[in-house]
N, C-alpha and C positions, 0 to 999 in steps of 0.2 A: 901246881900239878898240870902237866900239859892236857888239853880237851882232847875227850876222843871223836872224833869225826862222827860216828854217827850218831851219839849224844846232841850235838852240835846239831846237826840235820833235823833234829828230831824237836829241839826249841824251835827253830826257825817256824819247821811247821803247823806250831801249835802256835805263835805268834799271830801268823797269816791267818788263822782258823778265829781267833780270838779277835782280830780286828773285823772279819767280816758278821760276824755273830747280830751284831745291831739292823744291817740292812736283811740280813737275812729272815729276823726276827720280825721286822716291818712287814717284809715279802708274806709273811705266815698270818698278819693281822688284818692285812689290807685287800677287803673285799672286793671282786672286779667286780666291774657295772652289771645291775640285774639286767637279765635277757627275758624282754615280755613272751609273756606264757599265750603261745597262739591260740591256744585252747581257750582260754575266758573271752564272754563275748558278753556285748550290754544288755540290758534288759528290754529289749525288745520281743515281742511277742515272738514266739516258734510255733511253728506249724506241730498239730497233735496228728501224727499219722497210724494207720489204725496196727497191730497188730498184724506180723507176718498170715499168724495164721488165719485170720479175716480178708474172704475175699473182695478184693477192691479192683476196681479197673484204675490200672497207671498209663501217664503221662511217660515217663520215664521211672530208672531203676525206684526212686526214692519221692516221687512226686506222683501224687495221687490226683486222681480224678473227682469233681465235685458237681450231685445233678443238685439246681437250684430249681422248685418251684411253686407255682401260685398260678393266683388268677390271669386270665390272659392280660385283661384291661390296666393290672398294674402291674406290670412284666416291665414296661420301661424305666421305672424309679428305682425296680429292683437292680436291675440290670446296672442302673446311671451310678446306684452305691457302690454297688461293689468294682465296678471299674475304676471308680474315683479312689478307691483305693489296692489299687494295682492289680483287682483280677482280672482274668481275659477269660471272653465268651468263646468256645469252640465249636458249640452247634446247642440249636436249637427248635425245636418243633413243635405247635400249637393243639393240644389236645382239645378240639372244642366239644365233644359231647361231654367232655369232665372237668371243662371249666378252665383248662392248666395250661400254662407253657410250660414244659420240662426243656429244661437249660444244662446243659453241660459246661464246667468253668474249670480253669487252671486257677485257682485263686492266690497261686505266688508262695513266694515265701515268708511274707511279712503278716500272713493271716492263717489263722485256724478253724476250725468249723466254727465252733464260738463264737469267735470274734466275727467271720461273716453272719452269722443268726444273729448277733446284738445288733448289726449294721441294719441287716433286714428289717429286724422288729423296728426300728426306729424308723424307717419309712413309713410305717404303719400298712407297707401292699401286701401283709398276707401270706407272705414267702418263707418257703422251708429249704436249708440249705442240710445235706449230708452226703456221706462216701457215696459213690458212684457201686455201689455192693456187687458183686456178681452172686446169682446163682445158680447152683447145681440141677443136674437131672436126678431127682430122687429114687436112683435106682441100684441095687444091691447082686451080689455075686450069684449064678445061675443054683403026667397026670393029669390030667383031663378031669379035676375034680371040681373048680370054679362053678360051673353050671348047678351043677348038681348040690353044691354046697349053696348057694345062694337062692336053688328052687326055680331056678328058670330052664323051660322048657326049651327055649331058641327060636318060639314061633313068633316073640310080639316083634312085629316090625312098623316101624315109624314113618311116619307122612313125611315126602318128602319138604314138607312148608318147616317140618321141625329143624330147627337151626341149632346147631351145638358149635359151641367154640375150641380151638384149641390150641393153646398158646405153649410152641415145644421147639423142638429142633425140627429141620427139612423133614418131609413127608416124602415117599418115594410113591405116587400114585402109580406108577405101572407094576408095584407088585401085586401079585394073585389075589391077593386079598381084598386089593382097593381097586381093584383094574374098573370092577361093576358097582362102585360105589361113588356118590356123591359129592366131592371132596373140591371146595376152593382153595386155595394156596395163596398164599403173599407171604411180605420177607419186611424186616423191621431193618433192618441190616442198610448200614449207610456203604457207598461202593469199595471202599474199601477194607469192611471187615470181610474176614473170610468164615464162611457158613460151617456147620461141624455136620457131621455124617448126618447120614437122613437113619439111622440103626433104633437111635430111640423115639424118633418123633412117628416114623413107621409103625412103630410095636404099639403106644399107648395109641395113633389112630384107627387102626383094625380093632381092638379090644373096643371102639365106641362103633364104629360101622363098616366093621369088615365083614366082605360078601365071600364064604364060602361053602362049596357045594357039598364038601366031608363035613363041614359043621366043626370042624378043629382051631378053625381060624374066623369062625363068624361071629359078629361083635353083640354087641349087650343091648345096640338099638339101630340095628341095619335097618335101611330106608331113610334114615335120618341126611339132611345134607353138611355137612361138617365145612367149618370155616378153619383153615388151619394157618396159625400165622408162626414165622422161621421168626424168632428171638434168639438163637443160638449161636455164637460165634466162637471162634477159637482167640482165646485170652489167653494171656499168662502162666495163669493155674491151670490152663485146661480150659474146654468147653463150659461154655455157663451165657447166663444173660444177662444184662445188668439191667439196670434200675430205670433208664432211659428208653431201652428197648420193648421191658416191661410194660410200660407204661402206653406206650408207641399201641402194642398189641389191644392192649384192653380200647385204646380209645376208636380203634380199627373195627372192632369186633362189634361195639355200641355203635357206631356210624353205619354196620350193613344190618343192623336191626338183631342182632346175635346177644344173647340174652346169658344162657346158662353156656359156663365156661369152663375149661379143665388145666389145670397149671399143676404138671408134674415134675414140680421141682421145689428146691428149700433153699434158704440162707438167712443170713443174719438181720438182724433189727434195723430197720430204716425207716427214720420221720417221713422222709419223702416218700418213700412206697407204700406205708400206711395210708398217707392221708389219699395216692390215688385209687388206694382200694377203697377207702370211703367214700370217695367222688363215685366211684363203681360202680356202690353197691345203689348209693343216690339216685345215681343215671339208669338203673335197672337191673344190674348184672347180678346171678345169682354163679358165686363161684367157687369155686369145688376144685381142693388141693390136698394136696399129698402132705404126708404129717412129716418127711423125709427120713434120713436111715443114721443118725448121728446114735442111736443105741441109750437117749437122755433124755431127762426131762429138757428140755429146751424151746426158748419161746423163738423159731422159727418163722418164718417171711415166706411164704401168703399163707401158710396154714394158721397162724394164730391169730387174724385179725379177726376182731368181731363181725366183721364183713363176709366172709368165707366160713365154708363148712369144711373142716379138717379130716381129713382120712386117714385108718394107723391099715396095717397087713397085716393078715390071720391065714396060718395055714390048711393043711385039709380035715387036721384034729382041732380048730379053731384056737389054736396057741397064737397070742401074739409074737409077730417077726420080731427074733429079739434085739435087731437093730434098730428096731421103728423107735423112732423118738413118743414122747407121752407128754403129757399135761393137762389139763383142764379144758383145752380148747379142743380136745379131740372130740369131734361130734358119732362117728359111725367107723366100722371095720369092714374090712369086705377081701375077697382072697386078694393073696400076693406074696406069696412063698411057692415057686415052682410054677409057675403061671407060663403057658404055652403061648408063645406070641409071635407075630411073624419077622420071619429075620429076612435077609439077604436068600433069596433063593429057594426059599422056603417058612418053617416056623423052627422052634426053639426053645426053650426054654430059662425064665427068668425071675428074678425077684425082687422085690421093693415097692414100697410105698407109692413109685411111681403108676404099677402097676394095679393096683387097690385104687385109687384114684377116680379114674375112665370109669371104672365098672358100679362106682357110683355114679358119676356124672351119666352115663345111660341109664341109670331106674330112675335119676331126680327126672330123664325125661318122660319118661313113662308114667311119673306119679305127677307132672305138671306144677305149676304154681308160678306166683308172679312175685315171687318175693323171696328171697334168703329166710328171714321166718318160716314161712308159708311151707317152702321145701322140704327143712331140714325138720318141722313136726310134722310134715307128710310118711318122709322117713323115718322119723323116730316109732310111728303108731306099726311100723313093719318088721322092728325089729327083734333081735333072740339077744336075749340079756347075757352078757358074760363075764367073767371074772368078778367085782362086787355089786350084790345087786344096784339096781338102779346105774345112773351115770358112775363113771371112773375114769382117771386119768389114763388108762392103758387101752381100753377098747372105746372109751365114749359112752354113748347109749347099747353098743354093741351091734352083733353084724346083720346087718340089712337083708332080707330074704320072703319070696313070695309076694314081689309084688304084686305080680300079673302082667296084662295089658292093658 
């Protein structure tokens, strides 16, 4: 029977299909060479960087900032470790009423806080290595009731030999409030940070010794001479201070003889800033901080060390600001909901824990003492109990009133 052609066509190509089947089968088994995965990497130490929402002063996008320190006398072994293993010293400054170098370090990428504090400890100098922190002005989104609510008449005014501290943002001494007031200035700020508005260091200074002749804007211990030190810079997150600057201030404040202190600000938990509030409180300072406005229980920097007497905000019906953080270390309440403060041009109105603060930190001058103890039971014997008797984590002992002079 003759083939039909495309019968014929049709073997051929099932032939062809049939002999390549073998290589093609090989093609389908034979794996290509693996492509190393760039993403594994050896076991080498990584850096623990803290959480976005933790403010940190950075190096760069992803490289954080670290204050190491300790005693002055063993600063150099400290120092000689960690460089030996690859970190670099970017500035550093001798705090000597508190015993300290505060060290600012890039510590690389081949170390973690960790890993630097095990370095440290093994030198045996003393040294505490953590995030370079920033912190916040403890002050909350915008009556004449303050006076009135705490029992003060507006007459006790202060010898000028009384010395109050105040570690904030710029002070703008030619406003009306502070024109006839007492007020020294300095700046923690190395030349190239750039300073944040003088809006709140203004406000919490007039509420301790602002001189005015309406009495709207006169502070809680006019006559006093006030030491104001600029910690404030413009960061990353915003304005804040960090842990070097902090520390800068307190050792500023103890070197012109400046005793009782006001830090209206908050932030997160730092070895390093603890320990220079203990050297502090050591070296004499009695200091008096804002409990800040996180709305939680929250163990907060400088308000929770044992060192300092914490401040929460109570309004004109004596509620607490329901942003004020709380906890056990809250020692006293005092106004700070709507609080008349001086602005730009005139006064204003404001709120926050920052502002509750100062208004302690002038009756601790009034009721005197040389000690962080001594102060804060001077104040307690003054105070109107609130929300459960006795101490609580929301008011403290509760709100301060009737001193005197």
């Amino acid at each position: 029977m003759p083939s039909n052609p495309l019968i014929r066509l049709l073997q051929i190509v099932a032939l062809i299909i049939f002999a390549a089947l073998p290589s093609i089968a090989a093609a389908q088994i034979t794996a290509p060479a693996p492509v190393p995965n760039t993403s594994e990497r050896d076991d080498r130490p990584r850096p623990i960087w803290p959480e976005r929402d933790v403010d940190v002063a950075y190096l760069s996008r992803d490289r954080a900032e670290f204050v190491v320190s300790g005693p002055i006398s063993t600063a150099p072994i400290a120092i000689s470790a960690l460089e030996d293993a690859g970190a670099r010293l970017i500035s550093s400054r001798d705090l000597v009423p508190l015993d300290r170098r505060m060290m600012v370090f890039d510590i690389g990428r081949q170390l973690d806080r960790g890993v630097a504090q095990r370095l440290l400890d093994r030198t045996g100098s003393g040294h505490r290595v953590d995030f370079n922190n920033l912190y916040q002005f403890a002050q909350g989104a915008p009556r004449l009731y303050a006076s009135s609510l705490i029992g003060d008449s507006g007459a006790c005014r202060q010898r000028q030999t009384q010395k109050i501290g105040l570690i904030d943002g710029p002070v703008d001494v030619t406003h009306p409030a502070l024109q006839q007031a007492s007020v020294t200035t300095q700046t923690a700020l190395f030349g190239d940070q750039r300073a944040s508005g003088a809006r709140h260091g203004t406000a919490v200074a007039a509420l301790i010794v602002g001189e005015d002749p309406n009495d709207t804007l006169l502070g809680y211990a006019p006559g006093a001479h006030l030491f104001a030190m600029n910690a404030f810079a413009r960061e990353h997150s915003g304005v804040a201070a960090d842990v070097d600057r902090i520390a800068a201030s307190l050792s500023w404040m103890l070197s012109n003889d400046v005793h009782l202190i006001n830090m209206s600000f908050a932030g997160p938990p730092n070895l390093v800033l603890a320990d220079i509030l203990t050297q502090a409180e050591q070296a004499g300072a009695i200091m008096i901080a804002a409990a800040g406005n996180g709305g939680r229980d929250a163990d907060t920097l400088p308000a929770v060390s044992p060192s300092v007497i914490a401040v929460t905000a109570v309004d004109a019906a004596m509620r607490r600001y329901r942003s004020a953080n709380w906890g056990d270390h809250i020692a006293f309440a005092a106004p700070g909901v709507d609080i008349y403060v001086a602005r730009p041009n005139g006064g204003g109105y404001a709120t926050g824990t920052s502002y509750a603060a100062p208004i302690i930190t002038a009756l601790a001058a009034r009721v005197g003492g040389n000690s962080v103890g001594v102060v804060r039971e001077r104040l307690r014997t003054q105070t109107v109990d609130l929300g459960d008797p006795g101490h609580d984590p929301q008011y403290g002992w509760g709100l301060v009133r009737d001193i005197g002079c």
